[in-house]
C-alpha positions in Angstrom: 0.0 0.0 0.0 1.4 3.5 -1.3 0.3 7.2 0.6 -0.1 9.7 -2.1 -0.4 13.3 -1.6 -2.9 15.3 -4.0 -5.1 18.6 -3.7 -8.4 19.1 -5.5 -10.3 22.7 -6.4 -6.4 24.0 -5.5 -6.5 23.0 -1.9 -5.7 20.0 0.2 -9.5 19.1 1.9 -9.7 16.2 -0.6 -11.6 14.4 1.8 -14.4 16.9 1.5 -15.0 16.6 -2.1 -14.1 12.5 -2.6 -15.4 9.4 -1.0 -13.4 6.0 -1.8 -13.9 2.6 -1.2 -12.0 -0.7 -3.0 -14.3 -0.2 -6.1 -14.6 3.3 -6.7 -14.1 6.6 -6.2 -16.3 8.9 -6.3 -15.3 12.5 -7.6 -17.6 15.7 -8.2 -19.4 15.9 -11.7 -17.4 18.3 -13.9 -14.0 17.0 -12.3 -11.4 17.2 -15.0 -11.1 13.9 -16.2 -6.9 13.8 -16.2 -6.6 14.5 -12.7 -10.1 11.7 -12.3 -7.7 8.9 -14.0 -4.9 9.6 -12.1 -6.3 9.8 -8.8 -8.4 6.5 -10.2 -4.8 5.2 -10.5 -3.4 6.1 -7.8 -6.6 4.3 -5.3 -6.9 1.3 -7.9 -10.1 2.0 -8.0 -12.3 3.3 -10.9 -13.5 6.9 -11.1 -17.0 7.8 -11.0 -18.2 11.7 -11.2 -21.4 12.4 -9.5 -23.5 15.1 -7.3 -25.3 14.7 -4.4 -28.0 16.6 -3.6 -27.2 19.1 -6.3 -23.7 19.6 -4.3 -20.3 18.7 -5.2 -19.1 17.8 -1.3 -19.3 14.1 -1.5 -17.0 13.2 1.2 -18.9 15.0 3.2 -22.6 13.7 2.5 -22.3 9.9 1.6 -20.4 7.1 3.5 -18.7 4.0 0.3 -17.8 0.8 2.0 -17.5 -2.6 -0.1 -20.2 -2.4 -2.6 -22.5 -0.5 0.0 -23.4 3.1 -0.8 -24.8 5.3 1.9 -26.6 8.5 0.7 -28.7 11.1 2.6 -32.5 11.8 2.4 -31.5 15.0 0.1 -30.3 12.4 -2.8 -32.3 13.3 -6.0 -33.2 10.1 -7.6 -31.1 10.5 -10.9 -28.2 11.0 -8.7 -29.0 7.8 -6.9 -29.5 5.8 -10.4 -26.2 7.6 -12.1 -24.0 6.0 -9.0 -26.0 2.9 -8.7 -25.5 2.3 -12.3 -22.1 4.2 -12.9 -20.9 2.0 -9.7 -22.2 -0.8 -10.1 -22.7 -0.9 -6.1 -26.1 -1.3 -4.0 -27.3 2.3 -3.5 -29.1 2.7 0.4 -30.9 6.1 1.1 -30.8 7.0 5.1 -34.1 8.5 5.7 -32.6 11.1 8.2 -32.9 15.0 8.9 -28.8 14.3 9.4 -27.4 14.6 5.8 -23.8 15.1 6.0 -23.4 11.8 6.5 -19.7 11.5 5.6 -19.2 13.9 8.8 -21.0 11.6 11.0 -20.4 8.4 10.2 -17.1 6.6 9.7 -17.6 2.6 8.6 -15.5 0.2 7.5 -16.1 -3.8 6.2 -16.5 -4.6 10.4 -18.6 -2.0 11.9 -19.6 1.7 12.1 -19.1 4.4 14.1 -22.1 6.7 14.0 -22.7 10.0 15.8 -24.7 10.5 19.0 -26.3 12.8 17.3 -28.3 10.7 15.4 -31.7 8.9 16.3 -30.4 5.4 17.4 -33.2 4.4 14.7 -31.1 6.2 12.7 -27.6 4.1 13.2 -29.6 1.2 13.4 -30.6 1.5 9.8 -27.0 2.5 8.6 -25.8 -0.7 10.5 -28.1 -2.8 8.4 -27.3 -1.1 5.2 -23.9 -1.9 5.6 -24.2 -5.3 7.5 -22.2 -4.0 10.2 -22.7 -3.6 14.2 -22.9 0.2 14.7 -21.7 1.8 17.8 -22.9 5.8 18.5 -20.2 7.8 20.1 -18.4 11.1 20.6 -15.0 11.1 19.4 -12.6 14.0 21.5 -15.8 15.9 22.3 -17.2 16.2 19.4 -20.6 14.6 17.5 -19.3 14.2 13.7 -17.7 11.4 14.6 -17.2 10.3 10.4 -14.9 13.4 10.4 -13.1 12.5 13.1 -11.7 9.4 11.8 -10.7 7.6 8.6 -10.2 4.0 8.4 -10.0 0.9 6.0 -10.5 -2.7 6.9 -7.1 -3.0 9.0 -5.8 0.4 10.1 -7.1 4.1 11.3 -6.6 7.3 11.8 -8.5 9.5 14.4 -8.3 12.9 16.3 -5.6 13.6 17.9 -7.9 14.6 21.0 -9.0 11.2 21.4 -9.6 9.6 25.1 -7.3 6.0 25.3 -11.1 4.8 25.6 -12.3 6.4 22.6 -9.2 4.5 20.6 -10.3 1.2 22.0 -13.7 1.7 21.3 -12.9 2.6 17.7 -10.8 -0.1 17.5 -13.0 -2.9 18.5 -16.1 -2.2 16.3 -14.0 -0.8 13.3 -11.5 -4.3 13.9 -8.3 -2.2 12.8 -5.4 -0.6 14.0 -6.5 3.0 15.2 -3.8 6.2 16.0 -4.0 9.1 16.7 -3.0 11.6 14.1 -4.0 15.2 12.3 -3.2 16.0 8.2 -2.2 19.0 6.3 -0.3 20.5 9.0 -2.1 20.3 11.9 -5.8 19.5 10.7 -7.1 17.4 13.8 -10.1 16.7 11.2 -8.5 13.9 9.8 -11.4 12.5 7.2 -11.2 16.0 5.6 -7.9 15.7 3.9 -7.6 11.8 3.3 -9.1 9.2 1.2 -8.0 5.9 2.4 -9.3 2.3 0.5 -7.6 -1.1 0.8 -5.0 -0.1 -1.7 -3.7 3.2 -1.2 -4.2 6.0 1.1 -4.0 9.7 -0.3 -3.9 12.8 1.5 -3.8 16.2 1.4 -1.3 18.1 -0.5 -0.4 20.3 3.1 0.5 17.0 5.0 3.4 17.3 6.7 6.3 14.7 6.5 5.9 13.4 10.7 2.1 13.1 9.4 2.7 10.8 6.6 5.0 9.0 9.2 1.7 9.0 11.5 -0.1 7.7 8.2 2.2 4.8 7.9 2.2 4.2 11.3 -1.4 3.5 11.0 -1.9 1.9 7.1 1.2 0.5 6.3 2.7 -1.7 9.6 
């Protein structure tokens, strides 16, 4: 596995704009299609451009894990069908008045961490989607817990805030390796500037060198 660093719209908050998973990633519609192919390179994983909700934040509203798609209650249904079909992954609408649901829900191929926020109806029906047990909890204070970590199926990164509890919690449902770590020199939001799949991991273009060593810490041993 390779860390990569990358910017998108000229800034490093590529985890804002991108969501990845094994099969996919997914990039805002309009995205020039040479920088698409290259960070489609870069993740193995194949490039799809897409909206949600008329926005091009999709790190931030929809959660991509195996061939399980998340997406918010907002979704207009021809952006639903484009990614279902452009995917080739199940598509799972979370009837929720909580729509940024990259920022409050981190998930992996073991479990889900899902903000407190949230009806426990709520994390019950993202658990389902994704097959997973999910667990609600603050992470270092705050509620959006999916932008306070980033995982993949065997390693993590999380707030650097984080209780010793918090850690272990995380690392029991999510099954992987989780440290604490921040990206693009000093970001404690670490979802914001990474997008991490089995394969690669790629961060922002303002990570520091001692925070890839944090990444590597984390991914690659």
């Amino acid at each position: 596995m390779d860390i990569f660093k990358h910017d998108m719209y000229r800034g490093p908050n590529i985890g804002i704009y991108a969501a990845a998973c094994d099969g996919c990633v997914f990039l805002p519609r309009g995205f020039a299609r040479a920088k698409a192919e290259r960070i489609s390179a870069r993740l193995g994983a194949r490039a799809v451009l897409a909206s949600v909700a008329g926005t091009r934040v999709l790190g931030t509203m929809m959660v991509a894990v195996g061939r399980t798609v998340l997406l918010p209650a907002t979704v207009m249904a021809p952006e639903a069908e484009l990614i279902a079909s452009e995917a080739g992954m199940e598509t799972a609408v979370i009837e929720s008045r909580y729509t940024a649901l990259g920022n409050l829900v981190c998930a992996n191929e073991h479990g889900a961490i899902v903000s407190p926020e949230m009806p426990r109806a709520d994390a019950a029906a993202i658990g389902d989607a994704l097959g997973v047990e999910a667990v609600q909890s603050r992470i270092a204070g705050y509620h959006q817990a999916g932008a306070m970590i980033a995982a993949n199926s065997s390693g993590g990164v999380i707030h650097p805030e984080a209780s010793d509890e918090e850690v272990s919690l995380v690392s029991g449902v999510l099954r992987a390796r989780i440290e604490l770590a921040t990206v693009n020199g000093g970001v404690p939001f670490v979802s914001s500037g990474l997008l991490v799949n089995n394969r690669a991991v790629m961060a922002g273009s303002f990570t520091s060198g001692p925070e890839i060593m944090m990444l590597t810490r984390a991914f690659l041993n």
